[in-house]
KOLTOR-382468 format. One record per atom (N, C-alpha, C): residue in one letter; atom name; x, y, z. Coordinates in Angstrom, 1 decimal, decimal comma, padded with zeros to 4 digits. Layout:
<atoms>
ATOM  residu  atome      xx      yy      zz
ATOM       A     CA       X       Y       Z
...
</atoms>
This chain:
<atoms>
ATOM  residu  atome      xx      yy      zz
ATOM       X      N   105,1   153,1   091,2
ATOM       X     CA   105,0   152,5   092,5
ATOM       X      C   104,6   151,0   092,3
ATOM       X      N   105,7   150,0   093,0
ATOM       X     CA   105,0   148,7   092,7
ATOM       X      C   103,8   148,4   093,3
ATOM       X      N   102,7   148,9   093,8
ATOM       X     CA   102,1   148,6   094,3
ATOM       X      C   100,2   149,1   094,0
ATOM       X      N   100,6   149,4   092,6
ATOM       X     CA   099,5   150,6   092,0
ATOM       X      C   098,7   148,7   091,9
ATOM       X      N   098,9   147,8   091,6
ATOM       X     CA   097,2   147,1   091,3
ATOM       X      C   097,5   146,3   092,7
ATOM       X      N   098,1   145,9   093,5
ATOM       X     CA   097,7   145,3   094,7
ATOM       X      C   097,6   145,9   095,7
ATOM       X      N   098,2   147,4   096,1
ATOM       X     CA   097,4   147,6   097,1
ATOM       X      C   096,2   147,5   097,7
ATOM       X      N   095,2   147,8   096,4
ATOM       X     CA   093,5   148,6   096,8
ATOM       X      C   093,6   146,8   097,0
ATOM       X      N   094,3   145,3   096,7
ATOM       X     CA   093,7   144,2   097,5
ATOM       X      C   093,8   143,4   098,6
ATOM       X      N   095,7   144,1   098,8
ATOM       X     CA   096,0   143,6   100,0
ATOM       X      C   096,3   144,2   100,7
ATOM       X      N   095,4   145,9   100,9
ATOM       X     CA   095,3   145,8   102,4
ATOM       X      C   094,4   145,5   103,3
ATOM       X      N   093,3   144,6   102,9
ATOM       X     CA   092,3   143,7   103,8
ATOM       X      C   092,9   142,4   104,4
ATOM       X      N   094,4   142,3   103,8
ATOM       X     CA   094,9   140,8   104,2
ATOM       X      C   095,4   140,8   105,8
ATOM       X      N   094,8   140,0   106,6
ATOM       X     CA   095,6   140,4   107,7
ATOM       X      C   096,4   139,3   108,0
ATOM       X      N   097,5   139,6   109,1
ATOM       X     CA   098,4   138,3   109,3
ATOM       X      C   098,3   138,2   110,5
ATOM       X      N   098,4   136,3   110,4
ATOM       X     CA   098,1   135,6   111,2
ATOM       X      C   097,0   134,7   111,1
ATOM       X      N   096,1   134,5   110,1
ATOM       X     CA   095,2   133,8   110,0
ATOM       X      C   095,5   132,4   110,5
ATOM       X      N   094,8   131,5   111,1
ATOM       X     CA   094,8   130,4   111,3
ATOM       X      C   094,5   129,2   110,8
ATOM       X      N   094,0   128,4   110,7
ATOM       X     CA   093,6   127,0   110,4
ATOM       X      C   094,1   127,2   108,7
ATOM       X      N   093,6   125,4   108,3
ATOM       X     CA   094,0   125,3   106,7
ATOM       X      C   093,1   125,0   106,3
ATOM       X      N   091,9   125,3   105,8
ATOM       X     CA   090,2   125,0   105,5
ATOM       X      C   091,1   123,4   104,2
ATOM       X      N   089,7   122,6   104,3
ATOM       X     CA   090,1   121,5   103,2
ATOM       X      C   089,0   121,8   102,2
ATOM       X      N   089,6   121,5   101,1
ATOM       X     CA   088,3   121,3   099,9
ATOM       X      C   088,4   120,1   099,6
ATOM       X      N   087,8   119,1   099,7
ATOM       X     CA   088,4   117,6   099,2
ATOM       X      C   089,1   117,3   099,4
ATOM       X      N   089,8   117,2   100,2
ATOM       X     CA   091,0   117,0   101,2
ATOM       X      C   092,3   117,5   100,1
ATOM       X      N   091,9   118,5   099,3
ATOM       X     CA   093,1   119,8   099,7
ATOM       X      C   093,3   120,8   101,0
ATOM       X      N   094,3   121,0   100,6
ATOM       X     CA   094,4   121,9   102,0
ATOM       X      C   094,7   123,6   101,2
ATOM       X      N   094,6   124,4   101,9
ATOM       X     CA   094,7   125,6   101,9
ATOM       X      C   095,9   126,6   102,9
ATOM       X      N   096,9   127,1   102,3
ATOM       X     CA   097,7   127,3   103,7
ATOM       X      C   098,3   129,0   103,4
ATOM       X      N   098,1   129,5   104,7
ATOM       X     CA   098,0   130,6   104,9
ATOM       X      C   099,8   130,7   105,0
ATOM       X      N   100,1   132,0   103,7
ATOM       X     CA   101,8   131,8   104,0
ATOM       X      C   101,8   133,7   104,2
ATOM       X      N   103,0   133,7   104,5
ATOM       X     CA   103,5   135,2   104,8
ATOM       X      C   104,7   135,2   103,8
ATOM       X      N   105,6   136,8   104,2
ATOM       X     CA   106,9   137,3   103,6
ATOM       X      C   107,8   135,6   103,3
ATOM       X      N   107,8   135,6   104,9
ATOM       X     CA   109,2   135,2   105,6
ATOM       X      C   109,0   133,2   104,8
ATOM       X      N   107,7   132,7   104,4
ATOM       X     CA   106,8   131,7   103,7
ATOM       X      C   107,6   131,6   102,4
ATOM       X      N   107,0   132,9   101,4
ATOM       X     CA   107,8   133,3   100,1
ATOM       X      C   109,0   133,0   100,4
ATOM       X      N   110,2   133,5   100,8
ATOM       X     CA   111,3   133,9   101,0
ATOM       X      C   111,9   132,3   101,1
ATOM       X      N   111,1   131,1   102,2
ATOM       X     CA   111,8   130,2   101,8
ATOM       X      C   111,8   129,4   100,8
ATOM       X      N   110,4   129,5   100,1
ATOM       X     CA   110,2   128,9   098,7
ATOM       X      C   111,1   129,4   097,6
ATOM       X      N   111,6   131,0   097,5
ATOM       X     CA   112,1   131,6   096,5
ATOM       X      C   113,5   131,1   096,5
ATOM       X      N   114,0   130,4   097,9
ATOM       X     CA   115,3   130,9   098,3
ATOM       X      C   115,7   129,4   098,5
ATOM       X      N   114,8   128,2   097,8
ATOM       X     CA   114,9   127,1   098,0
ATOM       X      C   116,5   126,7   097,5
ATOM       X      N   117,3   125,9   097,8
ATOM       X     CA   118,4   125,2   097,1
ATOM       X      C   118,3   124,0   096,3
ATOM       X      N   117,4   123,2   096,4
ATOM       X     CA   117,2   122,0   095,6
ATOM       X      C   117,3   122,1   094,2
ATOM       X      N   117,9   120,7   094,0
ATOM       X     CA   118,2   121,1   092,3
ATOM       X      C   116,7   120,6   091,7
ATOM       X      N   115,2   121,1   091,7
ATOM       X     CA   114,2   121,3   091,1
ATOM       X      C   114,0   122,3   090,9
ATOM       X      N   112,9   122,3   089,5
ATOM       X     CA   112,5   123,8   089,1
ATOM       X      C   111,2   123,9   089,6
ATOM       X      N   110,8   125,3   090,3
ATOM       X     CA   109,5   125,6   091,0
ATOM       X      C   109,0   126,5   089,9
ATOM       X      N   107,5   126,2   089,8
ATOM       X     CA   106,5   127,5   088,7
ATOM       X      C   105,8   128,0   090,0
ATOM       X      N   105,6   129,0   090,1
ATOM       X     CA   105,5   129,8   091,4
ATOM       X      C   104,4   131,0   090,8
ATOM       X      N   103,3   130,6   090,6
ATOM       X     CA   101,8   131,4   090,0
ATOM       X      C   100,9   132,7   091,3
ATOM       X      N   101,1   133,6   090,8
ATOM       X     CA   100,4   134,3   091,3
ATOM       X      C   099,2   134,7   090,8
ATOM       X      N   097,6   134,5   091,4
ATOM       X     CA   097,0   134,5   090,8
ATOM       X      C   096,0   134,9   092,2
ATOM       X      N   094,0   135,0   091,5
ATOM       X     CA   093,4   135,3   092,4
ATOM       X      C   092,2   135,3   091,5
ATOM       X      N   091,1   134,8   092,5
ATOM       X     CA   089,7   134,0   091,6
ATOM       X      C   088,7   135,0   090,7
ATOM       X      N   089,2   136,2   091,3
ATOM       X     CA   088,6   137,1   091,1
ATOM       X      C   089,2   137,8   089,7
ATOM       X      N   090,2   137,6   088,9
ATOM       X     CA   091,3   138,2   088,0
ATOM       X      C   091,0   137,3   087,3
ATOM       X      N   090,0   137,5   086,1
ATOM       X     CA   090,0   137,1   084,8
ATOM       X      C   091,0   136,3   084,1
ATOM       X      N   091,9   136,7   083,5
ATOM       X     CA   093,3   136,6   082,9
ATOM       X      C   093,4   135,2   083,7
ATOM       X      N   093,4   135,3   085,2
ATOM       X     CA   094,0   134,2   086,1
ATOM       X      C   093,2   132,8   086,0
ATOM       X      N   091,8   133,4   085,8
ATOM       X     CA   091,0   132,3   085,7
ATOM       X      C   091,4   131,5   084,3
ATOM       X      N   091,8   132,1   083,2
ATOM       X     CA   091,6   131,4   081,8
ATOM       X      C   092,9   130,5   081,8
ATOM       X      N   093,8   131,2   082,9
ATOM       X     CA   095,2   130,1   082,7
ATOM       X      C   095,0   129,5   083,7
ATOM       X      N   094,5   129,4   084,9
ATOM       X     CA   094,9   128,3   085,8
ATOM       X      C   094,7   127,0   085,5
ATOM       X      N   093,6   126,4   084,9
ATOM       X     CA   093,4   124,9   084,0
ATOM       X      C   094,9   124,7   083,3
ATOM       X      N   095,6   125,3   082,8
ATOM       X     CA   096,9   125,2   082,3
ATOM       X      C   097,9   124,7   083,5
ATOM       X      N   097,6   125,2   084,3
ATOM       X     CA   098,8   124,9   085,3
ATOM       X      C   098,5   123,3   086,1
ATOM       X      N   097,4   123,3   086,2
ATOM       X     CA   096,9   122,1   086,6
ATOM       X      C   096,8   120,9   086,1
ATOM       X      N   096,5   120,8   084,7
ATOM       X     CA   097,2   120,1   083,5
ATOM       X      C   098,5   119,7   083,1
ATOM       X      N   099,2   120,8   083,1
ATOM       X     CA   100,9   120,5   082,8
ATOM       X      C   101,6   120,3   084,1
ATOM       X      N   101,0   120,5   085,5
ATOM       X     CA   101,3   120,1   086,6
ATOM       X      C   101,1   118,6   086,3
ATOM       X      N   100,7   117,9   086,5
ATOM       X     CA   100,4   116,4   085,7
ATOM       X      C   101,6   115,8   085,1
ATOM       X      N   101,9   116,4   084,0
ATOM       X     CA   102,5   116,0   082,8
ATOM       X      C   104,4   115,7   083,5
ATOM       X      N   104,6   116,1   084,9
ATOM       X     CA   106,2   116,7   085,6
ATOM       X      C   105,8   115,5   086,4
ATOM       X      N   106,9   114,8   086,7
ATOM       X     CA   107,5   114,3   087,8
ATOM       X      C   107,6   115,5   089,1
ATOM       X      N   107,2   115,3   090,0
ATOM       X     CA   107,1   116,5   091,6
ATOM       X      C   108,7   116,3   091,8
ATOM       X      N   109,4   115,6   091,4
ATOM       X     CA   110,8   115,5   092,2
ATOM       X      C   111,5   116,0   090,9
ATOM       X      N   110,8   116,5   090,2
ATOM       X     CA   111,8   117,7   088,7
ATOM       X      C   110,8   118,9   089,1
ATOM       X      N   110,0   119,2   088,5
ATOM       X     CA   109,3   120,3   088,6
ATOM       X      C   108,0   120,6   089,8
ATOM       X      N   108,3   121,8   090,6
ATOM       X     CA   107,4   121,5   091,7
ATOM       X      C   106,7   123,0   091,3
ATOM       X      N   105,5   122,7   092,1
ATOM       X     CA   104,0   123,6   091,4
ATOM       X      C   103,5   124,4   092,5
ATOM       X      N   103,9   126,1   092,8
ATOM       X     CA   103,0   126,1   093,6
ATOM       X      C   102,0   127,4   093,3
ATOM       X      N   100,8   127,3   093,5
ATOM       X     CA   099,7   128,3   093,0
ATOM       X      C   099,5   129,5   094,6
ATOM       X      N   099,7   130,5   094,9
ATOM       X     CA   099,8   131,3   095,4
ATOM       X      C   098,5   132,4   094,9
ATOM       X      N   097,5   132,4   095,7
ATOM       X     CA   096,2   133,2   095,7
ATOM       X      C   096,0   134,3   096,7
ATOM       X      N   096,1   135,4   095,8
ATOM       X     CA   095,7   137,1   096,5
ATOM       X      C   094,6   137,4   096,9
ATOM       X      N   093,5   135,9   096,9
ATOM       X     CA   092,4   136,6   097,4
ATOM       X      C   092,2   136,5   098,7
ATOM       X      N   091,0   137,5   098,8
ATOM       X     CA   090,6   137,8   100,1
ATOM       X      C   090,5   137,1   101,6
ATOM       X      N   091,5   136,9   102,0
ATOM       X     CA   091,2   136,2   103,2
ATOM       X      C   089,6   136,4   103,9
ATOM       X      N   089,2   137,0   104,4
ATOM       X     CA   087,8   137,0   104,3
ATOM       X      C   086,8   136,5   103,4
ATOM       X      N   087,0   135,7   101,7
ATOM       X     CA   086,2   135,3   101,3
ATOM       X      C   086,8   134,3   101,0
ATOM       X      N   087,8   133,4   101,6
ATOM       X     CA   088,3   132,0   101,5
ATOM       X      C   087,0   131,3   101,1
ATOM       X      N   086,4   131,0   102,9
ATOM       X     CA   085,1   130,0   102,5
ATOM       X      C   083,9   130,4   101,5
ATOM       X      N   083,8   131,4   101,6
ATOM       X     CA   082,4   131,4   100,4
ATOM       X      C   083,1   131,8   099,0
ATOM       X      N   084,1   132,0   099,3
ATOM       X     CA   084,2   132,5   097,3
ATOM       X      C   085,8   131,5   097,0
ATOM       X      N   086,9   131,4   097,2
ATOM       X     CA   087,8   130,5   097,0
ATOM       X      C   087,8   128,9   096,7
ATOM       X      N   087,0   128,8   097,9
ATOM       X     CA   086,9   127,3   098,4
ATOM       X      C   086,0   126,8   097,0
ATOM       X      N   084,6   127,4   097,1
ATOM       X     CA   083,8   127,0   095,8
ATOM       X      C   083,8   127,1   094,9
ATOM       X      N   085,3   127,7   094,4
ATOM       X     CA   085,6   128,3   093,1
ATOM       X      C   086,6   127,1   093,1
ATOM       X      N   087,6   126,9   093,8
ATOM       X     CA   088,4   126,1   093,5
ATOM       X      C   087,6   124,3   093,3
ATOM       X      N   086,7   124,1   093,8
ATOM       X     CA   085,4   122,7   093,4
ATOM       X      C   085,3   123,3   092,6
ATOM       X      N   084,7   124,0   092,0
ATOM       X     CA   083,9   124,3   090,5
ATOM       X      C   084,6   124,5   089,5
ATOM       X      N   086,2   124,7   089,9
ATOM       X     CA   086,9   124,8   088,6
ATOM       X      C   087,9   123,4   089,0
ATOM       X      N   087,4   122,2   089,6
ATOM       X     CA   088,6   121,0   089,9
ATOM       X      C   089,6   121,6   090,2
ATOM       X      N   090,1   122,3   090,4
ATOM       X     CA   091,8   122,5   091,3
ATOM       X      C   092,1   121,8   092,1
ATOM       X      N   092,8   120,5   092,0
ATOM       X     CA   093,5   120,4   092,5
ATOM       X      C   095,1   120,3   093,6
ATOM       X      N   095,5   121,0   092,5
ATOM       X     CA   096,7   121,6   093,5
ATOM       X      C   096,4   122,5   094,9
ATOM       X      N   097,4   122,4   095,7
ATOM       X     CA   097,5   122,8   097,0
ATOM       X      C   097,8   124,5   096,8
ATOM       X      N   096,5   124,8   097,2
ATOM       X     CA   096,9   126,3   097,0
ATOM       X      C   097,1   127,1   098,3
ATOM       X      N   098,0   128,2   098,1
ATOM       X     CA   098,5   129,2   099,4
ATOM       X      C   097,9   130,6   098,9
ATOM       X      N   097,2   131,0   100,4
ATOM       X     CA   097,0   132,4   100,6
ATOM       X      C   097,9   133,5   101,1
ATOM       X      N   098,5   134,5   100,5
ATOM       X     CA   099,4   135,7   100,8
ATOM       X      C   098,5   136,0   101,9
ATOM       X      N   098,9   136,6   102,7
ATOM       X     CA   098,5   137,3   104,0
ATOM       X      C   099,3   138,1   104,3
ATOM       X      N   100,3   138,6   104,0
ATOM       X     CA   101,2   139,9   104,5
ATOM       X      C   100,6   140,5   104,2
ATOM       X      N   100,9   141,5   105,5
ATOM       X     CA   100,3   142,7   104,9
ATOM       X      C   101,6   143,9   103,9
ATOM       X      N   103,2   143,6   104,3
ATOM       X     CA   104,1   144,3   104,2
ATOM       X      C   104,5   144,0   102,7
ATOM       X      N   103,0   144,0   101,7
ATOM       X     CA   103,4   143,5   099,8
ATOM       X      C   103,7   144,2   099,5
ATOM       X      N   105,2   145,7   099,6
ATOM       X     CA   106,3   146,0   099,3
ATOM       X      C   107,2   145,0   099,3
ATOM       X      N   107,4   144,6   100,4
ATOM       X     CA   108,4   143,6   100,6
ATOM       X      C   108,2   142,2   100,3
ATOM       X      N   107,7   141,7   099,6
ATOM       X     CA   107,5   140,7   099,2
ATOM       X      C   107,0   140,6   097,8
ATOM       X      N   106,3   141,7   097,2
ATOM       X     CA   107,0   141,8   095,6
ATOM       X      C   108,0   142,2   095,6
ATOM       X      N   108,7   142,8   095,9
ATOM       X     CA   110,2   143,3   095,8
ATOM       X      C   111,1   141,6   095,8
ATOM       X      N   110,6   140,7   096,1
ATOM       X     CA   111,2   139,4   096,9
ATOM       X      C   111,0   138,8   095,4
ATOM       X      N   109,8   138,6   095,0
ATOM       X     CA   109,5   137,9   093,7
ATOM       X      C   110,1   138,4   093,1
ATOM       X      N   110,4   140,0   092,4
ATOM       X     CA   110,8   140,2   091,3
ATOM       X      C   110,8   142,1   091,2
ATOM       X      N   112,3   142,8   091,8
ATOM       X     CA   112,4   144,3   091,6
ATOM       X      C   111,4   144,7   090,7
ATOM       X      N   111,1   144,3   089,7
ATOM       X     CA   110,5   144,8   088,4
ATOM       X      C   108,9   144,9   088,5
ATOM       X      N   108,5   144,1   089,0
ATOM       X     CA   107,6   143,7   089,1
ATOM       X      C   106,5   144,9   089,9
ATOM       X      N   105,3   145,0   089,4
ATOM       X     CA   104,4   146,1   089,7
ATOM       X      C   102,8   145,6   090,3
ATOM       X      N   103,0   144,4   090,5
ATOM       X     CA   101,8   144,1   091,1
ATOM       X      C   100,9   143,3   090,4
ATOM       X      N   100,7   143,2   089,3
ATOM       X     CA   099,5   142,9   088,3
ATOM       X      C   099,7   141,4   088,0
ATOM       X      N   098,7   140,9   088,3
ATOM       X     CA   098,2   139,4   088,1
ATOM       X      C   097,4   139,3   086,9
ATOM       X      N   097,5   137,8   086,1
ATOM       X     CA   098,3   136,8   087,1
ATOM       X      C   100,0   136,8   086,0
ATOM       X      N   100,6   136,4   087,2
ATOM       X     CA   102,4   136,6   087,1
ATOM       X      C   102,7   135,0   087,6
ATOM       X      N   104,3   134,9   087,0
ATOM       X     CA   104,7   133,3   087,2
ATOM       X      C   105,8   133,2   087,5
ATOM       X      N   106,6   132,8   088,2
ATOM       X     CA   108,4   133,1   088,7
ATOM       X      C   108,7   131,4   088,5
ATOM       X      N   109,4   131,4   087,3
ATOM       X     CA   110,1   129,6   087,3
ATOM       X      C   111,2   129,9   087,9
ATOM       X      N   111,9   129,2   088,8
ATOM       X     CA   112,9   129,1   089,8
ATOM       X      C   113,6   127,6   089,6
ATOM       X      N   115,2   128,2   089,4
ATOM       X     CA   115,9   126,8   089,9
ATOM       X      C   117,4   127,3   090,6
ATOM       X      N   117,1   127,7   092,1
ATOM       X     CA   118,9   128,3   092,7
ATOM       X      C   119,5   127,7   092,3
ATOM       X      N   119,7   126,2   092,5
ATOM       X     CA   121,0   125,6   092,2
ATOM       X      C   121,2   126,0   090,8
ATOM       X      N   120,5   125,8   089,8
ATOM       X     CA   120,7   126,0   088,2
ATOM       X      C   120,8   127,6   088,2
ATOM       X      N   120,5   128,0   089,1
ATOM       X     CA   120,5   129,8   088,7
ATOM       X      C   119,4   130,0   087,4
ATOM       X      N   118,6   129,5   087,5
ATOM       X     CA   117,7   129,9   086,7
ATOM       X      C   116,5   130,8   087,3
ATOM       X      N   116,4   131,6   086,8
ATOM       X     CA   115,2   132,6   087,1
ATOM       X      C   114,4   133,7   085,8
ATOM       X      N   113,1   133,2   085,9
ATOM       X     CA   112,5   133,7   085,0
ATOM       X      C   110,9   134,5   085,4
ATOM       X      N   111,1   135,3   085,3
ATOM       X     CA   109,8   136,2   086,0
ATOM       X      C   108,7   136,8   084,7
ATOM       X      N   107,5   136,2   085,1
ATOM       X     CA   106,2   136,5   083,6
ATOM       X      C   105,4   137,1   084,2
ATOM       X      N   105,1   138,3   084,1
ATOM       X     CA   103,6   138,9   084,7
ATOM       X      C   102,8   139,3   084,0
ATOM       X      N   102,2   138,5   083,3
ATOM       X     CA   101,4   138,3   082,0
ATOM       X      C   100,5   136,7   082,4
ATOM       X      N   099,6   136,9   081,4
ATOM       X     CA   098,9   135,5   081,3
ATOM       X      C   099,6   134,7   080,3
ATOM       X      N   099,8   133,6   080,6
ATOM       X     CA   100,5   132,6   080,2
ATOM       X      C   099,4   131,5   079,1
ATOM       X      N   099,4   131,4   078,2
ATOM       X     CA   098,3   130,2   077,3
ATOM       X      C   099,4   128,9   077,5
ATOM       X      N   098,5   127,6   077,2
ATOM       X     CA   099,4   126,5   077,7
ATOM       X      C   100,6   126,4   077,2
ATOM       X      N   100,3   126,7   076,0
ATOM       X     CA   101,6   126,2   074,9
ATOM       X      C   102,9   127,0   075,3
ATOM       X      N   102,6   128,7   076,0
ATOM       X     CA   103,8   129,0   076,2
ATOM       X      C   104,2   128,9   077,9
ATOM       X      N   103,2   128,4   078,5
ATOM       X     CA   104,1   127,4   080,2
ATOM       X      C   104,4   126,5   079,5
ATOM       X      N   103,9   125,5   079,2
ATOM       X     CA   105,1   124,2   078,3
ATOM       X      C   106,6   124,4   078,1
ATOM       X      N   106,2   125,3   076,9
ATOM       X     CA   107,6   125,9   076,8
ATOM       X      C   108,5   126,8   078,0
ATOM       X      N   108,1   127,5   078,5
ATOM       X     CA   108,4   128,0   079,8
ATOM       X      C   109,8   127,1   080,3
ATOM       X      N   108,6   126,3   080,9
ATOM       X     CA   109,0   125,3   081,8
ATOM       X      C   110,1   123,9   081,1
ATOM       X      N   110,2   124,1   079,8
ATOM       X     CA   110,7   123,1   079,3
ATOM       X      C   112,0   123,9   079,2
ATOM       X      N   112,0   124,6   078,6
ATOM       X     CA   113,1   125,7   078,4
ATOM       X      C   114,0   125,9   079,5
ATOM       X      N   113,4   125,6   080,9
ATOM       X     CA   114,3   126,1   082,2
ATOM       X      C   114,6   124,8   082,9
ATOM       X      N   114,4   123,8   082,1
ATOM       X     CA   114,3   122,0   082,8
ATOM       X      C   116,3   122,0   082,5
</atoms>
């Protein structure tokens, strides 16, 4: 069942959350199904790295400095970056927000809030079973699609992403 490691976390997510808390004038943005679907379903000829991850998931913590780094290294108008976080809407402000200061993140991170994560892992990737942290490189126009649900070390996002440029 795809749903054996995210259930027991998203079903505390509720939808509809409001506002976009700032960390340093990042912003934080509450996305849904219908959110994913237009990111996945983008047409632009750029390639998106599309990280699922959550502050709480070890594995996620040791690669996100990776993404944030080689996010740097791309032109935004070739490769676009988005970091997508399962954690707890309920501990945004005390546990997200001061985790993302304490580990410099600066990329713009989005919180899942569906509650319907059948249908929106099914969206990321049939195969796919839930377990973070996972990475979807996307290019529609190129038809490129590459689904990792594994921890990634820098050298193989580099490659990843160089491989699908």
């Amino acid at each position: 069942m795809k749903t054996r490691y995210l259930l027991f976390f998203l079903f505390v997510f509720v939808a509809g959350l409001g506002g976009s808390p700032a960390v340093s004038g990042q912003k934080i943005e509450y996305i849904k199904t219908t959110d994913l679907e237009k990111i996945l379903k983008n047409k632009e000829d750029k390639l998106s790295v599309i990280n699922f991850w959550a502050s709480w998931c070890a594995p996620c913590v040791k690669e996100l400095p990776h993404f944030e780094k080689i996010s740097k290294e791309f032109d935004s108008d070739e490769v676009t970056f988005f970091l997508i976080s399962l954690d707890f809407p309920s501990e945004i402000e005390g546990k997200l927000i001061p985790f993302l200061k304490k580990n410099k993140i600066t990329h713009e991170v989005a919180v899942m809030t569906d509650t319907d994560y059948n249908l929106w892992i099914d969206t990321v990737d049939p195969g796919w079973q839930g377990n973070i942290p996972a990475t979807l490189v996307i290019n529609n126009a190129k038809k490129i699609r590459s689904f990792h649900p594994e921890e990634l070390d820098e050298k193989q996002l580099r490659e990843l992403i160089n491989k699908s440029l």
